[in-house]
C-alpha positions in Angstrom: 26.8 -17.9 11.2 24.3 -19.1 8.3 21.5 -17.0 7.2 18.5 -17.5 9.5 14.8 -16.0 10.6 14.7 -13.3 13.3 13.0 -10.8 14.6 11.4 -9.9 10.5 12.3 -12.5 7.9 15.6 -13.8 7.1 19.0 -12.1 7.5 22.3 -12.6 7.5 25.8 -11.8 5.7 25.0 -10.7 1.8 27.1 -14.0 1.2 25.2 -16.1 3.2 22.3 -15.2 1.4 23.8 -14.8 -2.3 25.3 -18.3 -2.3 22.3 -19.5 -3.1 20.3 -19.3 0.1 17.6 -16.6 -0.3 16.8 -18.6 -3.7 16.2 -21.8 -1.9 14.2 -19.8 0.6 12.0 -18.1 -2.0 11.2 -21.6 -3.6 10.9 -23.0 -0.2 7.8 -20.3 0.1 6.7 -20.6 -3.4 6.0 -24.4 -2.1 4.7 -23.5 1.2 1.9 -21.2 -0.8 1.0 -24.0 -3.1 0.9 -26.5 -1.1 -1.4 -24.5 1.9 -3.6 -23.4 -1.1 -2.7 -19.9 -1.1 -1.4 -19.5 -4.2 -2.2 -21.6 -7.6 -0.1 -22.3 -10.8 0.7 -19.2 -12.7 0.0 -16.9 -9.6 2.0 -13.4 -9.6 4.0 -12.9 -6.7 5.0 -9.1 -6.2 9.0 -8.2 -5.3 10.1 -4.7 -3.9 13.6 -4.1 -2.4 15.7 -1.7 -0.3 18.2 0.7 -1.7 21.5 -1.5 -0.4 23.7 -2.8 -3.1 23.1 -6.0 -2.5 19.4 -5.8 -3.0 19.3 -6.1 -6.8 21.2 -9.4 -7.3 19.0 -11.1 -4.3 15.6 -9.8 -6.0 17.0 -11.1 -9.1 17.4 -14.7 -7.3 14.4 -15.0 -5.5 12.7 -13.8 -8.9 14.4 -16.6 -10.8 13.5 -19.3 -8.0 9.8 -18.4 -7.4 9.5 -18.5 -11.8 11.0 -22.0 -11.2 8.2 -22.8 -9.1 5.7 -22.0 -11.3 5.0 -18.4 -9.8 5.2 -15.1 -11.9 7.2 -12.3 -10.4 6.0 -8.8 -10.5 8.8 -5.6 -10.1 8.1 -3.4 -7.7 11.4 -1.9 -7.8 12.7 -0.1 -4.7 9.8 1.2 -2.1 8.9 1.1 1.2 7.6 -2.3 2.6 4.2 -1.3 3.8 3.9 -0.2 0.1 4.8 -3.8 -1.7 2.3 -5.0 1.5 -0.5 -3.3 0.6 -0.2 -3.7 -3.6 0.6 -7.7 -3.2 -2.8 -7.8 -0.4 -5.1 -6.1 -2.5 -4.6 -8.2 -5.7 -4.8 -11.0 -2.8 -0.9 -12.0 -4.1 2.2 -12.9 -2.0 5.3 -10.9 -2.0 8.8 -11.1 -1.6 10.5 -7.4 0.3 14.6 -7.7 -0.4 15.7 -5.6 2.4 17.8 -5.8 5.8 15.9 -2.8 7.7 18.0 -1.2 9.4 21.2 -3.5 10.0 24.3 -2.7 8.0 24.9 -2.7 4.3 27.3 -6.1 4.4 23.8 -7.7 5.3 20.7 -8.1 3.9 17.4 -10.3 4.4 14.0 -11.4 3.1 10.9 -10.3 4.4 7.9 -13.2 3.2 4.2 -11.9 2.7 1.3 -14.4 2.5 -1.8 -12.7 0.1 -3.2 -11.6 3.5 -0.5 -10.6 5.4 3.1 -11.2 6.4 4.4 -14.9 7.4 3.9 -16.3 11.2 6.0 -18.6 13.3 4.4 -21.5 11.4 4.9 -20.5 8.5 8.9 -19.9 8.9 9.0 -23.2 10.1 7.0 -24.6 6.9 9.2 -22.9 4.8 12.9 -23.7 6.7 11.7 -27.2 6.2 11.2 -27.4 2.8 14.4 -25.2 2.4 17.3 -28.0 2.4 15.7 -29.8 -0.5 15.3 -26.6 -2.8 18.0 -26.6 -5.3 20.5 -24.4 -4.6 22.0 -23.9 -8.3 21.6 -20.5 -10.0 18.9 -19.8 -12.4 18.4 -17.2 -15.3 16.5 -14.0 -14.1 12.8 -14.0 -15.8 11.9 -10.6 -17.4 9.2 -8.8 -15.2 6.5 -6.7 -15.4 7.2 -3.3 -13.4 4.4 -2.3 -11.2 6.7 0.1 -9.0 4.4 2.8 -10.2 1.4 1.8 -9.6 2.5 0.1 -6.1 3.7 3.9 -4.9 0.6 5.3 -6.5 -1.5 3.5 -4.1 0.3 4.2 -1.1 0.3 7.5 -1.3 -3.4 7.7 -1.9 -4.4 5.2 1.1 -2.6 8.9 3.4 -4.9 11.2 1.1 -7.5 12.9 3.7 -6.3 11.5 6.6 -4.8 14.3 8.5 -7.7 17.1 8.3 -8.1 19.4 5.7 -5.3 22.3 6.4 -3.9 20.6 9.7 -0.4 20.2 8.3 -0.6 23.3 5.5 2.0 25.5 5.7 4.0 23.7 8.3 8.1 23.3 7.2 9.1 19.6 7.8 12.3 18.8 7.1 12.7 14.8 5.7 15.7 13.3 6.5 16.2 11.0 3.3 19.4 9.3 3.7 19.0 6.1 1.7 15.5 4.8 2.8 13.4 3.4 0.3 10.1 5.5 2.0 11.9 8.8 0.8 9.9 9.3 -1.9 6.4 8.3 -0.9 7.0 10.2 2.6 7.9 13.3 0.3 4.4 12.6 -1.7 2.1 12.5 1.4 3.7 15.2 2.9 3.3 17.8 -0.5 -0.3 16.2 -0.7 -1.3 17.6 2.5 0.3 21.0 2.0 3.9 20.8 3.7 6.8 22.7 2.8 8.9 19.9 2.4 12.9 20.8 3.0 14.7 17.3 1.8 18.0 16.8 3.6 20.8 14.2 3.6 20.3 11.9 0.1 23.1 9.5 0.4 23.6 7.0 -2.6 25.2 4.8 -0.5 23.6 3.3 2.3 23.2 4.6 5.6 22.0 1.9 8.8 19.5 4.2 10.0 18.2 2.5 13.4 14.8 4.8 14.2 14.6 2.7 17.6 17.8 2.7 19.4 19.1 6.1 17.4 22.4 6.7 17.1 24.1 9.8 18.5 25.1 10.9 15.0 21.5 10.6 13.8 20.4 12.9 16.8 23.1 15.2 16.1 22.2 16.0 12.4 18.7 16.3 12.9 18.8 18.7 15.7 21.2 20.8 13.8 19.0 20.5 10.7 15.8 21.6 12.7 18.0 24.5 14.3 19.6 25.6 11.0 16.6 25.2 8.4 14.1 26.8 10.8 11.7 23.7 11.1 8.3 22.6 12.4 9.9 19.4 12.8 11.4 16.4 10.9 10.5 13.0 9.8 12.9 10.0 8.5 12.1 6.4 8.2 14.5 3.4 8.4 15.7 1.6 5.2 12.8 -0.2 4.0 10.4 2.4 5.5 8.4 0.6 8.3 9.8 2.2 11.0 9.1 6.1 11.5 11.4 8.5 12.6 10.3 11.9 14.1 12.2 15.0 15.5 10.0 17.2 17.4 10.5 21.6 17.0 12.5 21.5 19.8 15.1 18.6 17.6 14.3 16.3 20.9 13.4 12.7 19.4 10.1 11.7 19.8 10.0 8.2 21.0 8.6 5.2 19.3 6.1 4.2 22.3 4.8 8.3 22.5 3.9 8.0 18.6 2.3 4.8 19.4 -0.3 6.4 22.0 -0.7 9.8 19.3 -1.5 7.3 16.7 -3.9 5.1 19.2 -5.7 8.6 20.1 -6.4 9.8 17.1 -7.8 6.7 15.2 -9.9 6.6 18.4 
C-alpha cells in the first residue's frame, strides 16, 4: 500500500516515503502555500522530527524539496510537535514535523503545518493533487539554520506559571522517556515547577509507545516503576510528544477522556 493521509498527515512504509514520496509531498505543499498566498518567495519553513531512524534522511528530503520551491528550511532538530507548532506560528511560518507518532519504527509520516495552524481536509486534497506532477528525483540537502534551541526554549516557557506557585514542589514524578521526542522539554517543565524528576527507560532505539490504546507492557513497567521508585506519579508522552501519558500514585492509567475534563476544569 502507497504512502497516504490519515488520521495526522501522511504515513506509510519508510520506503514508500524515501522513494521519493515525502519530497514530492513537501513540494506539493510548498506550492499549495504559494499559490493560496500563505507563504511568499524566500519564506522560511521550520522542520522538527521524531527520534526514529528514518527521520533524518526524510527531513533531509523534504528540506531539499521545499529549497527547490523557493522556500528556506529552518532546523528544528528533534522535538516535540506542539513545539515546532508553536515556533513556526509565531514567526507566522509553515512547518514540516517528520515523525510517525506512535506506529512502528519501519514507518514514518509527515505532519503539514500552515503559518496558523495544522492542514485541513482541503488542504490534503490541494496538496495530493499537485503531488503527481512534483518531481520525484533526489535533490542535494540545503545547509540550514538550527533553531532547535530556541524552538525548545519557547516551549518550555509558554508552561512557566501555569500550575500555581508550589502546587507540584516537592512531588516525585517519574518520566517515562523511552524514545519520545517530548523527553526533554517534559523534563524542563517539570524541574521549572519544582518536581523531583526520576527519568526512567531512555531507549536509543525506538520504542511505538501508543498512550491511547496502551499496551500491557507499557502498563506493566510503569506500575512497577511507581511501586519500586516510590512515586507521586508518572508521566510519558508518545513519539513526537502530542499525546500525554499519565500513571496515577496508585500505577492505574489515567485515561485520555478523564485528563480531558481535568484540563477543561481547570482552564475554566
Amino acid at each position: 500500500m502507497a504512502a497516504k493521509f490519515g488520521t495526522s498527515g501522511l504515513r506509510g512504509l519508510v520506503g514508500e516515503l524515501t522513494d521519493g514520496t515525502a519530497a514530492a509531498h513537501a513540494r506539493a505543499f510548498a506550492r499549495h502555500l504559494r499559490q493560496a498566498g500563505m507563504a511568499k518567495a524566500g519564506a522560511p519553513i521550520f522542520l522538527g522530527r521524531d527520534m526514529r531512524a528514518s527521520s533524518p534522511e526524510i527531513t533531509a528530503q523534504c528540506a531539499a524539496a521545499l529549497a527547490t520551491e523557493g522556500l528556506e528550511p529552518v532546523d528544528c532538530g528533534v522535538l516535540p510537535t506542539p513545539a515546532l507548532a508553536l515556533h513556526a506560528m509565531t514567526r507566522g511560518a509553515a512547518a514540516l514535523m517528520i515523525t510517525g507518532s506512535h506506529i512502528p519504527d519501519d514507518r514514518n509520516g509527515v505532519k503539514f503545518y500552515r503559518p496558523d495552524g495544522e492542514i485541513d481536509k482541503n488542504d490534503e486534497a490541494a496538496i495530493a493533487r499537485l503531488a503527481p506532477d512534483c518531481s520525484t528525483e533526489p535533490m542535494p540537502a540545503p545547509t540550514m539554520r538550527d533553531e532547535t534551541s530556541e524552538a525548545l526554549t519557547a516551549f518550555v516557557a509558554r508552561y512557566r506559571g501555569f500550575a500555581p506557585d508550589g502546587l507540584l514542589r516537592g512531588l516525585r514524578i517519574g518520566l517515562y522517556q523511552h524514545s519520545s521526542a517530548a523527553s526533554g522539554a517534559l523534563a524542563a517543565i517539570l524541574t521549572e515547577a519544582g518536581v523531583e524528576v526520576v527519568p526512567l527507560g531512555r531507549s536509543d532505539v525506538f520504542i511505538p509507545v501508543d498512550t491511547e490504546a496502551v499496551s500491557e507492557e507499557t502498563r506493566r513497567l510503569a506500575a512497577g516503576w511507581v511501586g519500586s521508585e516510590k512515586l507521586d506519579a508518572l508521566v510519558s508522552a508518545d513519539g513526537d510528544g502530542d499525546r500525554p501519558l499519565v500513571i496515577d500514585e496508585t500505577g492505574g492509567v489515567v485515561r485520555g477522556d478523564g485528563l480531558g475534563l481535568i484540563v477543561a476544569r481547570h482552564l475554566g
